[in-house]
PyMOL CGO cylinders between C-alpha atoms (Angstrom):
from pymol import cmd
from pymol.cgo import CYLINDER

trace = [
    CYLINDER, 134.89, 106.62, 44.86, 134.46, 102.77, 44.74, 0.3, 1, 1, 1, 1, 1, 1,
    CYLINDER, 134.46, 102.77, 44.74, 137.31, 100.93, 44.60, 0.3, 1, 1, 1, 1, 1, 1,
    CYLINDER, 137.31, 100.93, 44.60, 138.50, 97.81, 42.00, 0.3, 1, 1, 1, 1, 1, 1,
    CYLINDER, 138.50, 97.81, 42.00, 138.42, 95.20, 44.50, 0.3, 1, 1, 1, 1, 1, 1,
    CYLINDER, 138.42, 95.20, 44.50, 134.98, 97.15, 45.95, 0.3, 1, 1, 1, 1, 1, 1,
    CYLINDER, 134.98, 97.15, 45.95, 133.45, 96.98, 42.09, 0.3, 1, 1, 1, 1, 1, 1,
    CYLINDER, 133.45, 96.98, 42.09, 134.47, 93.00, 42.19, 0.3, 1, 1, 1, 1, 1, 1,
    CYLINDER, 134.47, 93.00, 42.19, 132.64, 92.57, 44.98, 0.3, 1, 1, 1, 1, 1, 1,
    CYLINDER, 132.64, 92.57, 44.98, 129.51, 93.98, 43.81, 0.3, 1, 1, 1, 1, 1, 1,
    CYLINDER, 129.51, 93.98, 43.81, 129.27, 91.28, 40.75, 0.3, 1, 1, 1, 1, 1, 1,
    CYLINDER, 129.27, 91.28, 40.75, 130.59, 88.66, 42.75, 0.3, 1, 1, 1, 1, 1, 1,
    CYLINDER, 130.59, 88.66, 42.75, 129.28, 88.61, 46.18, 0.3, 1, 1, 1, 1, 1, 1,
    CYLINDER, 129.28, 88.61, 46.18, 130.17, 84.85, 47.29, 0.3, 1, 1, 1, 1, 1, 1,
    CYLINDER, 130.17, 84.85, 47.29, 133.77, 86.38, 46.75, 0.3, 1, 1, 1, 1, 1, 1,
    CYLINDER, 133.77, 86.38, 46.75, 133.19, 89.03, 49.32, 0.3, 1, 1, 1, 1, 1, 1,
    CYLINDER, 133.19, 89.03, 49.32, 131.50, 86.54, 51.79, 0.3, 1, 1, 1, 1, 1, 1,
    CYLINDER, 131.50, 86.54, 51.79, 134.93, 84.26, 51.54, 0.3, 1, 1, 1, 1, 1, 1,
    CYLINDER, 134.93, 84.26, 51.54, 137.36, 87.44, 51.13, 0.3, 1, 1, 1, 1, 1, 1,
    CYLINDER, 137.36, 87.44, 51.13, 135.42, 88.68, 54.33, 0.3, 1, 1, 1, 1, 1, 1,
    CYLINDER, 135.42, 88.68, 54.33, 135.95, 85.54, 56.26, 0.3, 1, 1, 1, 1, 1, 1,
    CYLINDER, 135.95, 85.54, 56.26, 139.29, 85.23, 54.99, 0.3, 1, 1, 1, 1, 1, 1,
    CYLINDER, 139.29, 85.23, 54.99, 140.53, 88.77, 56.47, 0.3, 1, 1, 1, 1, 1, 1,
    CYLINDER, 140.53, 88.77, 56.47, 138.18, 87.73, 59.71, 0.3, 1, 1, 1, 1, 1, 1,
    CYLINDER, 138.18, 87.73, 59.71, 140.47, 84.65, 59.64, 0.3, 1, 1, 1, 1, 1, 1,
    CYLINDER, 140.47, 84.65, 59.64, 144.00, 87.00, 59.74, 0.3, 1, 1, 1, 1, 1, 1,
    CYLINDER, 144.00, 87.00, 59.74, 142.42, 89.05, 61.78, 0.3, 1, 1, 1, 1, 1, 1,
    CYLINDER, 142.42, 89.05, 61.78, 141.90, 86.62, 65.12, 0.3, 1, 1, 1, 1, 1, 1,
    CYLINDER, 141.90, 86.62, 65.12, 145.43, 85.28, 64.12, 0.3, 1, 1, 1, 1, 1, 1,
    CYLINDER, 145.43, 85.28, 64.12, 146.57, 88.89, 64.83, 0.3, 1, 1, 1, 1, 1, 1,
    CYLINDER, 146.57, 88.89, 64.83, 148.40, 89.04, 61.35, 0.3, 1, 1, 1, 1, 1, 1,
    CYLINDER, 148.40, 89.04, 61.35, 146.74, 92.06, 60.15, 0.3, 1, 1, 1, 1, 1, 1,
    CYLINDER, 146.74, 92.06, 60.15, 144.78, 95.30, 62.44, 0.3, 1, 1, 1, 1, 1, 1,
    CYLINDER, 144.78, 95.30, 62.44, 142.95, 97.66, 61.65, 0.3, 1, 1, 1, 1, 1, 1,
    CYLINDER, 142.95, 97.66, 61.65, 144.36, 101.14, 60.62, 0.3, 1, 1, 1, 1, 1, 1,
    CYLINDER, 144.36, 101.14, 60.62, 143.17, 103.83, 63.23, 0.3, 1, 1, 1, 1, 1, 1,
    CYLINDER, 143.17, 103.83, 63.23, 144.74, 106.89, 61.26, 0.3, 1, 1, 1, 1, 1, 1,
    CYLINDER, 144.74, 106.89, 61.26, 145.82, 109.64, 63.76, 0.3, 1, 1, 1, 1, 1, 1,
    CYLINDER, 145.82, 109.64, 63.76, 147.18, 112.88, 62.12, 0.3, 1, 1, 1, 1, 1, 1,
    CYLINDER, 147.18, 112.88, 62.12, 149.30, 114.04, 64.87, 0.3, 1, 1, 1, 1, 1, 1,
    CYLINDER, 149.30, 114.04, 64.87, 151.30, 110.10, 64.94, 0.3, 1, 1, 1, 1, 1, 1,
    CYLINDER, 151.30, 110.10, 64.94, 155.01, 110.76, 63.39, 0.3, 1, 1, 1, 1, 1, 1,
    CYLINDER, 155.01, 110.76, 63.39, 155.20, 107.00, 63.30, 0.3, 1, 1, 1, 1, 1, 1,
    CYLINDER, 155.20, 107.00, 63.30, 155.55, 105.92, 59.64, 0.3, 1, 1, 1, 1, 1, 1,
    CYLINDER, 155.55, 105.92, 59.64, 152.92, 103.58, 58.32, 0.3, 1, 1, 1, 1, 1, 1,
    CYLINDER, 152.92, 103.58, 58.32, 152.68, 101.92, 55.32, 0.3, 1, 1, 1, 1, 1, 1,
    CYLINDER, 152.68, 101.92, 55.32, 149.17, 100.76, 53.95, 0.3, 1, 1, 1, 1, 1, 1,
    CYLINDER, 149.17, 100.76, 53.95, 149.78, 97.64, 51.32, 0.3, 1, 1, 1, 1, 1, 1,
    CYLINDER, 149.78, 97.64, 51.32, 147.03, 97.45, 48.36, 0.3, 1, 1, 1, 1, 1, 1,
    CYLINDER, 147.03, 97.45, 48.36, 144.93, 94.16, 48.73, 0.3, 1, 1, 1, 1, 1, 1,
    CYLINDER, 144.93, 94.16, 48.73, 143.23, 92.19, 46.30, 0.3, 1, 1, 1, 1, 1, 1,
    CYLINDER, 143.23, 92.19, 46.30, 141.23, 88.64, 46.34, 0.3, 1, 1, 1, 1, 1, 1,
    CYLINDER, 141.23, 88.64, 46.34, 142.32, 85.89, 44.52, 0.3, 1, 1, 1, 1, 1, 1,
    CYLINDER, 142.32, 85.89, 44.52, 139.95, 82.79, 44.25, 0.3, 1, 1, 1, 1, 1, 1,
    CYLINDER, 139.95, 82.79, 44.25, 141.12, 79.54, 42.89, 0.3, 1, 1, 1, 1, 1, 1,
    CYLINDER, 141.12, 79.54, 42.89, 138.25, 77.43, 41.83, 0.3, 1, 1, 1, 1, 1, 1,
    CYLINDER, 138.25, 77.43, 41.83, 139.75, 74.66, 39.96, 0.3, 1, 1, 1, 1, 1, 1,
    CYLINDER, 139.75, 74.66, 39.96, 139.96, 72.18, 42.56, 0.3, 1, 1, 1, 1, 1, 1,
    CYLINDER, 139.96, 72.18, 42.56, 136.72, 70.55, 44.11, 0.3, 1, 1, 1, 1, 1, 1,
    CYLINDER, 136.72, 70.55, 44.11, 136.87, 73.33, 46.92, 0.3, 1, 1, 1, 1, 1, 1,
    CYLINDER, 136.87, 73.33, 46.92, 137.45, 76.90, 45.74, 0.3, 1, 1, 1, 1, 1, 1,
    CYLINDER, 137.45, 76.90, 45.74, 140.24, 78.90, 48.01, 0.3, 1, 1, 1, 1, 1, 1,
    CYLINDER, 140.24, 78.90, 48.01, 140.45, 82.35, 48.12, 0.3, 1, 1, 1, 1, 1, 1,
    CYLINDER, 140.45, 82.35, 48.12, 143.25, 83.80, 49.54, 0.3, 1, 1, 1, 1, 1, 1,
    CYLINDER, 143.25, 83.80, 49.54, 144.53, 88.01, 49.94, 0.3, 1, 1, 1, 1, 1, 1,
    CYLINDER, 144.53, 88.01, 49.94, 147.36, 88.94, 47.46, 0.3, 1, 1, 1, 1, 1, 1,
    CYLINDER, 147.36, 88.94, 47.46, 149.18, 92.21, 48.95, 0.3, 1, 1, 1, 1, 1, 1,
    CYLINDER, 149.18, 92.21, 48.95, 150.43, 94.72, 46.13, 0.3, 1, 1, 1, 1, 1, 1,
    CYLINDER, 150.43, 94.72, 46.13, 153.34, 97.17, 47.37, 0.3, 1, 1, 1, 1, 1, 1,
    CYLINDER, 153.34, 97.17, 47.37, 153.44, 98.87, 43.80, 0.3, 1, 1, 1, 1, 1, 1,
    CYLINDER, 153.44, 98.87, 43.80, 151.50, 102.22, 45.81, 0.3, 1, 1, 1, 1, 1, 1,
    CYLINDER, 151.50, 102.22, 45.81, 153.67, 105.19, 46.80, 0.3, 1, 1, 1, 1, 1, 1,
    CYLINDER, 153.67, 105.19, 46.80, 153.63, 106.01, 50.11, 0.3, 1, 1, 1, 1, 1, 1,
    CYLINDER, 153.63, 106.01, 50.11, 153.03, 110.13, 50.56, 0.3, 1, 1, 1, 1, 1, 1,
    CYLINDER, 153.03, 110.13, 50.56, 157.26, 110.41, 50.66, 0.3, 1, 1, 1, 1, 1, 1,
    CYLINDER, 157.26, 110.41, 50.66, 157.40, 108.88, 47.59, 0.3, 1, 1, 1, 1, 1, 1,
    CYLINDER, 157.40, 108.88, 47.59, 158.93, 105.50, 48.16, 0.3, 1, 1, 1, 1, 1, 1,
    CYLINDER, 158.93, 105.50, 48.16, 157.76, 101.81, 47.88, 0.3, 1, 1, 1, 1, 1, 1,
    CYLINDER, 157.76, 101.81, 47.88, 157.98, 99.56, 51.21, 0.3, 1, 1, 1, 1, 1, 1,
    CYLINDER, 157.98, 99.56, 51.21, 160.33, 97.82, 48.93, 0.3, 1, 1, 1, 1, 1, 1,
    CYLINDER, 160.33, 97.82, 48.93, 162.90, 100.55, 48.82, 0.3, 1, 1, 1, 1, 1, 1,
    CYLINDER, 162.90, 100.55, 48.82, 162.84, 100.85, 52.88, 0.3, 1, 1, 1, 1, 1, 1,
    CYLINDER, 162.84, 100.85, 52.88, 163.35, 97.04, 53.41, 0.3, 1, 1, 1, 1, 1, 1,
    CYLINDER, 163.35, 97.04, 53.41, 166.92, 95.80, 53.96, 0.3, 1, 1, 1, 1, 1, 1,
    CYLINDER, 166.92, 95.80, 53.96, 168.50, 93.54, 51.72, 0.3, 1, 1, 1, 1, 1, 1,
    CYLINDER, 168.50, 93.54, 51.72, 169.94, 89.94, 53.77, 0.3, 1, 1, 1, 1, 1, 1,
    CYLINDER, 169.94, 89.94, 53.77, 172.52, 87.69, 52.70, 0.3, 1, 1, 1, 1, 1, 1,
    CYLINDER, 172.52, 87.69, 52.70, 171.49, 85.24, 49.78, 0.3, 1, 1, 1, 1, 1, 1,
    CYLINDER, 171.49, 85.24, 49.78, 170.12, 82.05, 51.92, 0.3, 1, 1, 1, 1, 1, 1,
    CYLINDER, 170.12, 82.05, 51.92, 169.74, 79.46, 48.96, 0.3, 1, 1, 1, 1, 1, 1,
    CYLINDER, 169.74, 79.46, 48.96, 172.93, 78.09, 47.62, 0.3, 1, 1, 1, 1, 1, 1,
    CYLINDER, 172.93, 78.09, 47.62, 173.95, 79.34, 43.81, 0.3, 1, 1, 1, 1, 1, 1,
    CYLINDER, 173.95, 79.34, 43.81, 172.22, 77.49, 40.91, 0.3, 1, 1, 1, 1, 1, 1,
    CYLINDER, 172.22, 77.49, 40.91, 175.69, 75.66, 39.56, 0.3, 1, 1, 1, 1, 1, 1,
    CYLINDER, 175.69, 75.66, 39.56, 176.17, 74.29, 42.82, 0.3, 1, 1, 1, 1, 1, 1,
    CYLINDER, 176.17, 74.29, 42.82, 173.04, 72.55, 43.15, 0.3, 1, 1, 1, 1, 1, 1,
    CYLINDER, 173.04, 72.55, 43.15, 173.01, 71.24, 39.49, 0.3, 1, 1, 1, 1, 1, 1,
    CYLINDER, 173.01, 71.24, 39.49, 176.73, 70.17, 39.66, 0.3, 1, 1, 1, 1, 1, 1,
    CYLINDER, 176.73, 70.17, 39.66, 175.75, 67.93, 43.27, 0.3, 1, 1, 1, 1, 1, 1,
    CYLINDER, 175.75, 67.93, 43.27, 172.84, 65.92, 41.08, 0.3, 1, 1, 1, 1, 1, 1,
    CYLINDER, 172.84, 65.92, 41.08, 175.41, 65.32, 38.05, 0.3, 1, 1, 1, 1, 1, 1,
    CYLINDER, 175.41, 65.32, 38.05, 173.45, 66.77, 35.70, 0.3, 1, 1, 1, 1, 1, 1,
]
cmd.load_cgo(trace, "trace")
């Protein structure tokens, strides 16, 4: 079964050469691995959907690696549902607007 972002690739291939050297690129910084599934592991792992973006409307086209956590893991949760809530870091709108006297 050929994937969406697979199928993209296939009618665009200068967007697989720079998604290829883009995930090259995270993967020398050590920011992403590669997934060596072992059955027996009880470790939880949770695989994030990718997709390419490409901006071309400056001079240079960027294309960057958009990560989609809208997949089910096999117990039925998003990451998003495992990942703690912090404190609120950014100070409350009326704060901010009442300090530039608007």
């Amino acid at each position: 079964m050929v994937s969406k972002l697979e199928q993209r690739f296939q009618e665009y291939p200068d967007l697989h050469q720079a998604y290829s050297e883009c995930m090259q690129k995270y993967e020398n910084l050590c920011h992403i691995n590669q997934n060596n599934e072992d059955a027996n592991s009880r470790e939880e792992r949770y695989n994030l959907q990718r997709h390419a973006v490409c901006k071309t409307s400056n001079s240079t086209s960027h294309t960057c690696d958009v990560l989609d956590d809208s997949l089910r893991s096999s117990n039925g949760l998003w990451l998003n549902h495992l990942l703690l809530v912090g404190p609120t870091v950014q100070q409350y709108l009326y704060s901010i607007v009442l300090r530039f006297g608007i």
